[in-house]
VMD Tcl script that builds the backbone (N, CA, C; Angstrom):
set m [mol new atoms 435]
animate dup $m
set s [atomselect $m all]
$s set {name element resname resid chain x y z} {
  {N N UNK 1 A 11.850 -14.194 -15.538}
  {CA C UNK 1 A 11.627 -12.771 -15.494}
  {C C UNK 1 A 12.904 -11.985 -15.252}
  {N N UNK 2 A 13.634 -12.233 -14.588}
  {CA C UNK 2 A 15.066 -11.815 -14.042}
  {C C UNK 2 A 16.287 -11.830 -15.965}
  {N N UNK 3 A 15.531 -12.358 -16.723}
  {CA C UNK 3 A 16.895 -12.574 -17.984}
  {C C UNK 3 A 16.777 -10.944 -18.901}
  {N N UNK 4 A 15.889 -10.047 -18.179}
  {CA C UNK 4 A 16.000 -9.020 -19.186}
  {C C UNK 4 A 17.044 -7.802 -18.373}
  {N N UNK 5 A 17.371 -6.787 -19.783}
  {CA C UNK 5 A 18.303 -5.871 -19.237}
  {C C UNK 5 A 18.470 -5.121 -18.407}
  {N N UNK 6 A 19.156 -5.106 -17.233}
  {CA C UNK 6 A 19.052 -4.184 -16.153}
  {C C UNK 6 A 18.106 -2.308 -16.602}
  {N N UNK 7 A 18.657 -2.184 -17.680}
  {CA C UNK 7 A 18.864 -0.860 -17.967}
  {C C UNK 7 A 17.262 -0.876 -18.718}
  {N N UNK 8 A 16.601 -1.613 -19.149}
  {CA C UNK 8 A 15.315 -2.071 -19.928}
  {C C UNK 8 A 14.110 -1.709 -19.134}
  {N N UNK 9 A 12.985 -1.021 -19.936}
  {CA C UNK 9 A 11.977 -0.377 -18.961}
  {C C UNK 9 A 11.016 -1.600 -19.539}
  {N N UNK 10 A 10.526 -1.866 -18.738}
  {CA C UNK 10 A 9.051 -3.084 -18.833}
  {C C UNK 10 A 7.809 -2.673 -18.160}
  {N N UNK 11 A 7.102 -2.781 -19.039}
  {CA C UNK 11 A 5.268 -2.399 -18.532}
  {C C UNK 11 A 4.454 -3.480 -19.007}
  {N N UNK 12 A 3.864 -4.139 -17.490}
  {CA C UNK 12 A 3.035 -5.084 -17.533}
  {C C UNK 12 A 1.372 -4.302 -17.219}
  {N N UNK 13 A 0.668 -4.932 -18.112}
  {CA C UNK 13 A -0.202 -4.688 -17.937}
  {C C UNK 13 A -1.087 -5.504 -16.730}
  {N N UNK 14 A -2.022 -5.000 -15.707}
  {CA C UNK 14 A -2.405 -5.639 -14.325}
  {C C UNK 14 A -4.127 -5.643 -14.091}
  {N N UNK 15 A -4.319 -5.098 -15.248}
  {CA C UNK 15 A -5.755 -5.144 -15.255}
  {C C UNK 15 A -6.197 -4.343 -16.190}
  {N N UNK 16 A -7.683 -4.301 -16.678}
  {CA C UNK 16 A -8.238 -3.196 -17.879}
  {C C UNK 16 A -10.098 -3.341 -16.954}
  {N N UNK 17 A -10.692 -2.210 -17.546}
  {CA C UNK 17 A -11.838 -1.704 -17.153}
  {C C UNK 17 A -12.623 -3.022 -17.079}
  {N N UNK 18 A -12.536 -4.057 -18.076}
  {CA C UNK 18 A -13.372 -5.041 -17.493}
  {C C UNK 18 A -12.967 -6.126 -16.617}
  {N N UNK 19 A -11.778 -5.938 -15.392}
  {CA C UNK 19 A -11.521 -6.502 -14.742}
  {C C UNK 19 A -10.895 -8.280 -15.055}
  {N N UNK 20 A -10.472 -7.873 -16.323}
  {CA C UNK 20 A -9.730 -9.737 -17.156}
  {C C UNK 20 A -9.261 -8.792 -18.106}
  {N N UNK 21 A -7.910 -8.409 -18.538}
  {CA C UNK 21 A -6.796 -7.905 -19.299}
  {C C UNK 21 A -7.191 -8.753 -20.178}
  {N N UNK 22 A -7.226 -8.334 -21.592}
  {CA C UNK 22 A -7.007 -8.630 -23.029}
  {C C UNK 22 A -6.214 -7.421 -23.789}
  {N N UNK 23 A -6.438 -7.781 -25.172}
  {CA C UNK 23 A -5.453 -6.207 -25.879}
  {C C UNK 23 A -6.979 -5.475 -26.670}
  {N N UNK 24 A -8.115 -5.816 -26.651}
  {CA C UNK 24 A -8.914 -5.063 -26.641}
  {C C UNK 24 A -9.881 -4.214 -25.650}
  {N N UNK 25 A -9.298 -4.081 -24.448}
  {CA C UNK 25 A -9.978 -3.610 -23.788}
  {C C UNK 25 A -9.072 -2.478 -22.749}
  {N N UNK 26 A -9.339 -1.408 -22.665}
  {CA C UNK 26 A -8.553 -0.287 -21.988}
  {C C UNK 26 A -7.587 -0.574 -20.700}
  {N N UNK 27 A -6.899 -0.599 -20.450}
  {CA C UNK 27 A -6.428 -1.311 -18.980}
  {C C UNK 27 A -5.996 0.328 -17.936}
  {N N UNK 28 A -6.525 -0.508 -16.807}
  {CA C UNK 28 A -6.528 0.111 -15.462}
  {C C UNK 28 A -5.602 -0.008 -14.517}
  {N N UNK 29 A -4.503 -0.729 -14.927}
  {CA C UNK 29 A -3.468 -0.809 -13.923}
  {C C UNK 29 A -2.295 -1.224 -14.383}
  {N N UNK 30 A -1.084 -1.078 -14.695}
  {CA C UNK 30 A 0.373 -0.864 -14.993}
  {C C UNK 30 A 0.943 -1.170 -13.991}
  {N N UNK 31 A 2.000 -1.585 -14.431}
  {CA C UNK 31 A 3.578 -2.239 -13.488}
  {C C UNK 31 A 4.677 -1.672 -14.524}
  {N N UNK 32 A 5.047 -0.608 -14.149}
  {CA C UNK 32 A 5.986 -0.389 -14.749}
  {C C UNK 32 A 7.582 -0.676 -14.463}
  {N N UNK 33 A 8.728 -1.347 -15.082}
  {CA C UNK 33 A 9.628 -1.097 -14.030}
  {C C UNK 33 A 10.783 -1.007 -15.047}
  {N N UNK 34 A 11.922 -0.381 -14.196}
  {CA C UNK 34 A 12.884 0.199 -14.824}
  {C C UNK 34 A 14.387 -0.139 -13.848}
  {N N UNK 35 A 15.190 -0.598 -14.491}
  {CA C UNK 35 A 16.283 -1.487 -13.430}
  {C C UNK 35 A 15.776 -1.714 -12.035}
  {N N UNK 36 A 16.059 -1.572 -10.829}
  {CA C UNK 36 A 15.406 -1.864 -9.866}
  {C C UNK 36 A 14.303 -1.258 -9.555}
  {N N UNK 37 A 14.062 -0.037 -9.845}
  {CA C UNK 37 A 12.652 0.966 -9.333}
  {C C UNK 37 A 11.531 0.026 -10.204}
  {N N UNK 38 A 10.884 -0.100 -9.483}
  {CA C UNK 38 A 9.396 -0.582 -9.530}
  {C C UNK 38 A 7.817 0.500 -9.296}
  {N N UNK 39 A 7.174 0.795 -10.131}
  {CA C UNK 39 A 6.099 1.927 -9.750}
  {C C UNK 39 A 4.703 1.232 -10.192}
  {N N UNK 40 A 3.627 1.056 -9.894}
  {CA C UNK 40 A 2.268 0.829 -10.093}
  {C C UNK 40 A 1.488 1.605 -10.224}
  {N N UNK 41 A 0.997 2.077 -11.238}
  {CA C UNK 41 A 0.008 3.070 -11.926}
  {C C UNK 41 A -1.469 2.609 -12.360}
  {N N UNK 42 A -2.031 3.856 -11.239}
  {CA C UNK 42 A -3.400 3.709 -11.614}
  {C C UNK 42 A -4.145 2.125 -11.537}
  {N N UNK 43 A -4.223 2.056 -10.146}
  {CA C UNK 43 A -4.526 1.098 -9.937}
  {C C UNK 43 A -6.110 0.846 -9.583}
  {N N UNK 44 A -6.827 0.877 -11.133}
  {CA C UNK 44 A -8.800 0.912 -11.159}
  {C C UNK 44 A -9.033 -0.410 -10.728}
  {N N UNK 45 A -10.611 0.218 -11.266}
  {CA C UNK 45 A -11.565 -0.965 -10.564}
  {C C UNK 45 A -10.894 -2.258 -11.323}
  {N N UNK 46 A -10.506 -2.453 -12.194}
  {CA C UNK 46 A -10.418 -3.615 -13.124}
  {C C UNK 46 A -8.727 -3.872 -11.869}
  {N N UNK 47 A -7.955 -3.470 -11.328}
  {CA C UNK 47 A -6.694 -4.166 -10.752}
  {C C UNK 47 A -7.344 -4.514 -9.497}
  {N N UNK 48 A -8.234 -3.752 -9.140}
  {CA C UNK 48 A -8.323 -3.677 -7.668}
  {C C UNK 48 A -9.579 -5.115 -7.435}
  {N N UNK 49 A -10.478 -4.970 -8.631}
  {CA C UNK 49 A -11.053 -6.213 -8.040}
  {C C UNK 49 A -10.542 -7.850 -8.347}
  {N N UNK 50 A -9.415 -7.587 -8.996}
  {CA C UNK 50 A -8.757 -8.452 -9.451}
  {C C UNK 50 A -7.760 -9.172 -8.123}
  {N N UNK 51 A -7.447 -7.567 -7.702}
  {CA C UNK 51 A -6.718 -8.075 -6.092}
  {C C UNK 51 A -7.373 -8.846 -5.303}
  {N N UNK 52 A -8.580 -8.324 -5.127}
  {CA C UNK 52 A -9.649 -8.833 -4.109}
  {C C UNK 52 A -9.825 -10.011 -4.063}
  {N N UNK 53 A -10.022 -10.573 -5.281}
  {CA C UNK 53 A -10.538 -12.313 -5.385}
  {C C UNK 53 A -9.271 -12.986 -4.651}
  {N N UNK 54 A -8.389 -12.448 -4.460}
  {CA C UNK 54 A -7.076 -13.004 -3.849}
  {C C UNK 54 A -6.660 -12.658 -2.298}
  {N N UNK 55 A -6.810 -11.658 -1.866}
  {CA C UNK 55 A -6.216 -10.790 -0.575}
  {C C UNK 55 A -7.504 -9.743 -0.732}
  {N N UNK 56 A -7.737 -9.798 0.185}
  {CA C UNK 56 A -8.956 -8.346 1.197}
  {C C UNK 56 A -7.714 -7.174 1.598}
  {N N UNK 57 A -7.382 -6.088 0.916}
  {CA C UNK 57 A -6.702 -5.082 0.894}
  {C C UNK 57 A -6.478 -4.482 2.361}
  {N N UNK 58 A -7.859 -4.774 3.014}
  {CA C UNK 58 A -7.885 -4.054 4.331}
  {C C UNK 58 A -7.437 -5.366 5.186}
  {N N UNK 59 A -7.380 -6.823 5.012}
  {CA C UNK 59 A -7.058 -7.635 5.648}
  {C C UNK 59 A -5.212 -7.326 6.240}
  {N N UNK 60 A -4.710 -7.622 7.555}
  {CA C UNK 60 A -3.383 -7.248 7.880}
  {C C UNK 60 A -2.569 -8.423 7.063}
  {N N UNK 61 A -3.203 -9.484 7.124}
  {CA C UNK 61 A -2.460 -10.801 6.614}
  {C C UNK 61 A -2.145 -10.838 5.095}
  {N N UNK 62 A -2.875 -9.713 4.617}
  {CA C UNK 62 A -2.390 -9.277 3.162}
  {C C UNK 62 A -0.893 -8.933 2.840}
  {N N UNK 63 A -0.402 -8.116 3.691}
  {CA C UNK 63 A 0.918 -7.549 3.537}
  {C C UNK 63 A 2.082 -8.388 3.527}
  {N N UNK 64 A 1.898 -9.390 4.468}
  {CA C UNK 64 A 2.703 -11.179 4.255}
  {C C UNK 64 A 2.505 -11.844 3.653}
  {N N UNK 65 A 1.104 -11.640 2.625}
  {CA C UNK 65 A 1.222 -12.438 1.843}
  {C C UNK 65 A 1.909 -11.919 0.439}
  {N N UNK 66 A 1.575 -10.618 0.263}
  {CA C UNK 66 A 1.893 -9.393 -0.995}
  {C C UNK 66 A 3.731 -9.600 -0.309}
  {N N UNK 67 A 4.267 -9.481 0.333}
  {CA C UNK 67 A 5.565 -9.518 0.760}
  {C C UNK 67 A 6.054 -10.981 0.358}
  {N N UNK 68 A 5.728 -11.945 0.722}
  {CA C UNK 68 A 6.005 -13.114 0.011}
  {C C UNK 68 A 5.923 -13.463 -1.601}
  {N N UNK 69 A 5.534 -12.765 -2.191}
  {CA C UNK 69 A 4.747 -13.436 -3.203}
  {C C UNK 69 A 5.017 -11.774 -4.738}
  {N N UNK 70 A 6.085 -10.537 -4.106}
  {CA C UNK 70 A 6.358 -9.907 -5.042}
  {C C UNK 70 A 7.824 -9.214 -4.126}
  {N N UNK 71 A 8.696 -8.284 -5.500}
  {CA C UNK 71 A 9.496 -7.917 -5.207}
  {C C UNK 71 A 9.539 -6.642 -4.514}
  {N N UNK 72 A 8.118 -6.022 -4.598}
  {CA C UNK 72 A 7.830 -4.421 -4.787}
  {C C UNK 72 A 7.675 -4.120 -3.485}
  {N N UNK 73 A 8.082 -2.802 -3.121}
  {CA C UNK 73 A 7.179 -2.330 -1.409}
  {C C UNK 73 A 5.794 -2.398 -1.436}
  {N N UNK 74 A 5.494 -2.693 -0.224}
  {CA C UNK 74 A 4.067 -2.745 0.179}
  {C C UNK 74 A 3.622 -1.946 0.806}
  {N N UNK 75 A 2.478 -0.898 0.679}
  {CA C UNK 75 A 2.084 0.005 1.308}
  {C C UNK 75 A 0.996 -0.465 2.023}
  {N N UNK 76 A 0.338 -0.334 3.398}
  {CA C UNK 76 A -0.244 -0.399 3.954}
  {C C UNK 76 A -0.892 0.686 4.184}
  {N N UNK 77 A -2.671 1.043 4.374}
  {CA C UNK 77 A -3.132 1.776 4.791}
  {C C UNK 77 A -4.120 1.333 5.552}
  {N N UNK 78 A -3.738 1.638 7.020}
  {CA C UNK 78 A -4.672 1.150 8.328}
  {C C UNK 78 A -5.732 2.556 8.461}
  {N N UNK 79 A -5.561 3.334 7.622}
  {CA C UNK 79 A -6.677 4.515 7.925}
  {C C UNK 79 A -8.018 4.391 7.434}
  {N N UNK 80 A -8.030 3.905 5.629}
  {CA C UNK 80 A -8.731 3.107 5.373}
  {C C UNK 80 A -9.598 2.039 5.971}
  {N N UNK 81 A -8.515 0.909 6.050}
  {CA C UNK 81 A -9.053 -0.538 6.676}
  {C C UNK 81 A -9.440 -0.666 7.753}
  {N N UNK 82 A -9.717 0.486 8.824}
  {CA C UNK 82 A -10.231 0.579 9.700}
  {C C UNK 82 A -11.223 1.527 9.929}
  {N N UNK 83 A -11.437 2.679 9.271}
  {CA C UNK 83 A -12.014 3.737 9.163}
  {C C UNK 83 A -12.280 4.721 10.458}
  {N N UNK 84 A -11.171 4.273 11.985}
  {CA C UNK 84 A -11.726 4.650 12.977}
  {C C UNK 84 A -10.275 5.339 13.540}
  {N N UNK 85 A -10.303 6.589 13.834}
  {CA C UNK 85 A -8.917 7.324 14.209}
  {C C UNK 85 A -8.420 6.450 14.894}
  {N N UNK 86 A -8.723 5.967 16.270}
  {CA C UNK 86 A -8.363 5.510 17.478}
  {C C UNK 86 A -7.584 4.249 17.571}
  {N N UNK 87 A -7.920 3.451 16.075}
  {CA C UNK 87 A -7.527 1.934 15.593}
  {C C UNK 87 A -6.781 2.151 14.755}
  {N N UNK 88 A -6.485 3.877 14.161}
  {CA C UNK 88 A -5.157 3.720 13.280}
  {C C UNK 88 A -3.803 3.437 13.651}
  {N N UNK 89 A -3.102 4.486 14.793}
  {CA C UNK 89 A -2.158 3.687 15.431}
  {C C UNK 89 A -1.685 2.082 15.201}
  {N N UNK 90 A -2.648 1.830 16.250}
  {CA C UNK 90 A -2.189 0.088 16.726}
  {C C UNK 90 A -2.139 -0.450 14.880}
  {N N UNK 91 A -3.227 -0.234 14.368}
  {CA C UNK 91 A -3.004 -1.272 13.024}
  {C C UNK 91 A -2.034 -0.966 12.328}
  {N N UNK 92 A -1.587 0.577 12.116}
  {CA C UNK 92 A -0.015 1.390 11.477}
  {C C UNK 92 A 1.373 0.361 12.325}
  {N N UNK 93 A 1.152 0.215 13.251}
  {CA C UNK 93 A 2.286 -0.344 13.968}
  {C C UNK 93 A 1.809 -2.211 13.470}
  {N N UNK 94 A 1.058 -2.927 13.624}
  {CA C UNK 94 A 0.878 -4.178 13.494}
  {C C UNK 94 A 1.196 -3.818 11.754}
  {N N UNK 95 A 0.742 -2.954 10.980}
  {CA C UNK 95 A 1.048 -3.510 9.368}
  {C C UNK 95 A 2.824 -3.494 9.358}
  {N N UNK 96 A 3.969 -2.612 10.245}
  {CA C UNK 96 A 5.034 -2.344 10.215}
  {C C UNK 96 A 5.489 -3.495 10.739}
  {N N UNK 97 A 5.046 -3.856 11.491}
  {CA C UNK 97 A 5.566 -5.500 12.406}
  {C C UNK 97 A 4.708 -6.641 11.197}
  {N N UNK 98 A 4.422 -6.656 10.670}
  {CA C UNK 98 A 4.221 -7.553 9.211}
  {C C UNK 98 A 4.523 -7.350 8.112}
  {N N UNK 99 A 5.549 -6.531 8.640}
  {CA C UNK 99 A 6.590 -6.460 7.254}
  {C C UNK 99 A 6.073 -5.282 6.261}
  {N N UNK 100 A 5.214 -4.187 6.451}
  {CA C UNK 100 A 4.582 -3.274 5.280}
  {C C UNK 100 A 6.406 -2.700 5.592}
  {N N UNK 101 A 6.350 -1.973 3.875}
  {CA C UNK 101 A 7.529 -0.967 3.762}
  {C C UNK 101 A 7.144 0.479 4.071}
  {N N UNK 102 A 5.633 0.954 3.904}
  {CA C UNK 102 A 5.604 1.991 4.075}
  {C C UNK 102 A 3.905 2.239 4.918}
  {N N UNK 103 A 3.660 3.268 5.569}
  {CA C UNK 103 A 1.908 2.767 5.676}
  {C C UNK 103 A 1.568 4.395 5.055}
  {N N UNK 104 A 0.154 3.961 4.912}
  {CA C UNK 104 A -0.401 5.678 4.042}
  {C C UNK 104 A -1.418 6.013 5.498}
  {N N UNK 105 A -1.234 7.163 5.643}
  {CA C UNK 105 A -1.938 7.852 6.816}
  {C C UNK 105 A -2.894 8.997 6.265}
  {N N UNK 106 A -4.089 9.204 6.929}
  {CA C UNK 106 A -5.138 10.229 6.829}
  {C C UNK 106 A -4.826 11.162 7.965}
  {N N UNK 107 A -4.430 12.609 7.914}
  {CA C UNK 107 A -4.078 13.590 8.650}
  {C C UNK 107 A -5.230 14.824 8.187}
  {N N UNK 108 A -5.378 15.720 9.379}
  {CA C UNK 108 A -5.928 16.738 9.274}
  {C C UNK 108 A -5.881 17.556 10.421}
  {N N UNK 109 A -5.647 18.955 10.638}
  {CA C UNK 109 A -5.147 19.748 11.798}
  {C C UNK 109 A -6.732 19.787 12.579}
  {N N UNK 110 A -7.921 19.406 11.948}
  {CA C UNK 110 A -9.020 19.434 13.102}
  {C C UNK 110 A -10.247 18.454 12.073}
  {N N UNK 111 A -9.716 17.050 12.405}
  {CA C UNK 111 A -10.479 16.066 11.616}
  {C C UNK 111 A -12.361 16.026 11.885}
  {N N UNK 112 A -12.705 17.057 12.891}
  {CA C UNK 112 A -14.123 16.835 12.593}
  {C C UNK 112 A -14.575 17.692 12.230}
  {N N UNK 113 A -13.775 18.761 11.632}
  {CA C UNK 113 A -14.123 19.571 10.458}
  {C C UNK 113 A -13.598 19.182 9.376}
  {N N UNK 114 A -13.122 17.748 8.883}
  {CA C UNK 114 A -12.846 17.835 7.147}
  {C C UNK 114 A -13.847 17.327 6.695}
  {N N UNK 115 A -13.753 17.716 5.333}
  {CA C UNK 115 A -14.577 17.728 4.565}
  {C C UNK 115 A -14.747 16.272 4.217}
  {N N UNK 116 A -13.664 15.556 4.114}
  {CA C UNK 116 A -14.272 13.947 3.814}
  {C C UNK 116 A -12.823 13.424 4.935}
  {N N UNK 117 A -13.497 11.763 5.358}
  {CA C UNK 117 A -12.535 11.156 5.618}
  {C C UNK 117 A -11.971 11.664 7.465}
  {N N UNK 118 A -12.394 12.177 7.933}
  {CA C UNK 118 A -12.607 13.071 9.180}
  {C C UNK 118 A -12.540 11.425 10.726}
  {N N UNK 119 A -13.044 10.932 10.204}
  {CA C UNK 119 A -13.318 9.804 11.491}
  {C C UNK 119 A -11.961 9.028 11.130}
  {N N UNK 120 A -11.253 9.083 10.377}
  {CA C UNK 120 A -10.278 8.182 10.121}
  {C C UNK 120 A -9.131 9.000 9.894}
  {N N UNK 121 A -9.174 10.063 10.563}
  {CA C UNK 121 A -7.859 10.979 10.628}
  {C C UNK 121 A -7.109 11.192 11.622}
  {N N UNK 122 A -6.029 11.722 11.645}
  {CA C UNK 122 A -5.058 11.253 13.077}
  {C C UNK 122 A -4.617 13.392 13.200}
  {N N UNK 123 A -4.937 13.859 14.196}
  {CA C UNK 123 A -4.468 15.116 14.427}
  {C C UNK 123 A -3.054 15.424 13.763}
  {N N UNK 124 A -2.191 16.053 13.742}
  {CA C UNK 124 A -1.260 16.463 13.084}
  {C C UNK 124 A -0.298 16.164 14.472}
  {N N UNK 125 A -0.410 16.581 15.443}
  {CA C UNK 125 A 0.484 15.694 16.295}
  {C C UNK 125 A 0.272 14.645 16.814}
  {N N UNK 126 A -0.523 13.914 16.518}
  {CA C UNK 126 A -0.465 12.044 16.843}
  {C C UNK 126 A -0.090 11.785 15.885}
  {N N UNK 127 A 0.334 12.409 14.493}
  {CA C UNK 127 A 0.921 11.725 12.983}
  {C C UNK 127 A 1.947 11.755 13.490}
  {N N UNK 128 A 2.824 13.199 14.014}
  {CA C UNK 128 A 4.407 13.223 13.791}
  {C C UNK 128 A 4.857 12.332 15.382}
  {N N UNK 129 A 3.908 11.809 16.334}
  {CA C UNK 129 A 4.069 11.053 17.337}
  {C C UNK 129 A 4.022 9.217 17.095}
  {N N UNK 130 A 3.455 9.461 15.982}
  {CA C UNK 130 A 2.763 7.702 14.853}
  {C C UNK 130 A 3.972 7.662 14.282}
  {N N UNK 131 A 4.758 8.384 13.609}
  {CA C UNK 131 A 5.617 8.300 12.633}
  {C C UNK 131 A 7.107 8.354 13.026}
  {N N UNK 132 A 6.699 9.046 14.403}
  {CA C UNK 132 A 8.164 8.427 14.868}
  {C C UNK 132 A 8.002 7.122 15.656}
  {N N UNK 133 A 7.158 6.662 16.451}
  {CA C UNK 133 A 7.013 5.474 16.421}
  {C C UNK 133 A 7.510 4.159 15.420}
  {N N UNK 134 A 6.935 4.667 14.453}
  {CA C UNK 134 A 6.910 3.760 13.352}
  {C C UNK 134 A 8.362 3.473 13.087}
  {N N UNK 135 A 9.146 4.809 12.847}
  {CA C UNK 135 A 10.295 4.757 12.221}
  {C C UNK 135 A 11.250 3.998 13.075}
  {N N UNK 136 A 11.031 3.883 14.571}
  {CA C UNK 136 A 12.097 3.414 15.343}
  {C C UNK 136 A 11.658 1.871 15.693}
  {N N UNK 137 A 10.545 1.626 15.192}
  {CA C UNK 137 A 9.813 0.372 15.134}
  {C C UNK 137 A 10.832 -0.568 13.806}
  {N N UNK 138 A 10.635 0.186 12.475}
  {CA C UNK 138 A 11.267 -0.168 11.496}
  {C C UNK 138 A 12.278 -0.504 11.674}
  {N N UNK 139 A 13.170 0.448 12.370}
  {CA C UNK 139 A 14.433 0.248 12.600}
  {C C UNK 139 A 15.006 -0.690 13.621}
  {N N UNK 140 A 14.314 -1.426 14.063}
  {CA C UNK 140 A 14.390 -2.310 15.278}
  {C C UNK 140 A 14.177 -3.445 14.452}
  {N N UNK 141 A 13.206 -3.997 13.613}
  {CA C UNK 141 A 12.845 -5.190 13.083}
  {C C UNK 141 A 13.773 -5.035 11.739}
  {N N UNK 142 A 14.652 -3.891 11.412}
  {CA C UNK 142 A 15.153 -4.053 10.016}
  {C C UNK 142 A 17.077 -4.058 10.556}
  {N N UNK 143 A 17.227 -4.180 12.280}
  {CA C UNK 143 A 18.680 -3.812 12.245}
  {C C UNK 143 A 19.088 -5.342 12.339}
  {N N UNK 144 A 20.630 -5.273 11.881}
  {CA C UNK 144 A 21.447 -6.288 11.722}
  {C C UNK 144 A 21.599 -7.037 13.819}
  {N N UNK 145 A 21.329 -8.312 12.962}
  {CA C UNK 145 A 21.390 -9.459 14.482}
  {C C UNK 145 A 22.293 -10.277 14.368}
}
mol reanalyze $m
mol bondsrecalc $m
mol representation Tube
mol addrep $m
């Protein structure tokens, strides 16, 4: 995989609507990549249950294994995989200490008034209190020893 041109854009196809990629059938998920930048597009039901048979998305042990096993950042979302404000924290910090590159957070300035997604939201100052956490977390497990 490594013998093509730095400068060369490549799009793999990662799945199509019926969840098994062929060239007759629409596909749902892209790998696009272009010298080092790497981007994943549209990642449907056909990529996502494709993931599944392999790694539980919400599982933490996913991110070590997706980290082992590709070149790309790994996003973690403990807001999701937990669905409970109070357990986002700790799991945002455990996906960063297992190596996630980035985590996706659910915010809202008064989460039991949003409209969706409300139990799994972090106030607007426990985000910018999460996120600096995080960042000095990162920076501790990513500095030179």
């Amino acid at each position: 995989m490594d013998n093509h041109q730095p400068d060369s854009l490549r799009l793999t196809v990662l799945g199509c609507s019926t969840a098994a990629p062929h060239t007759a059938s629409p596909a749902a998920g892209f790998l696009v990549e272009y010298g080092s930048t790497a981007l994943m597009l549209d990642a449907g039901q056909g990529t996502i249950r494709r993931l599944e048979r392999v790694l539980d998305p919400h599982d933490l042990s996913a991110v070590v294994m997706i980290k082992h096993h590709t070149h790309l950042p790994v996003v973690a979302d403990p807001s999701h995989g937990v669905g409970i404000s109070w357990a986002v924290a700790p799991l945002a910090r455990a996906s960063v200490a297992a190596g996630a590159d980035s985590v996706m957070l659910e915010t809202h300035p008064d989460p039991e008034r949003a409209l969706s997604d409300g139990q799994q939201s972090l106030k607007l100052d426990e985000y910018q209190k999460l996120a600096h956490e995080l960042g000095a977390l990162h920076a501790f497990l990513h500095a030179p020893r």
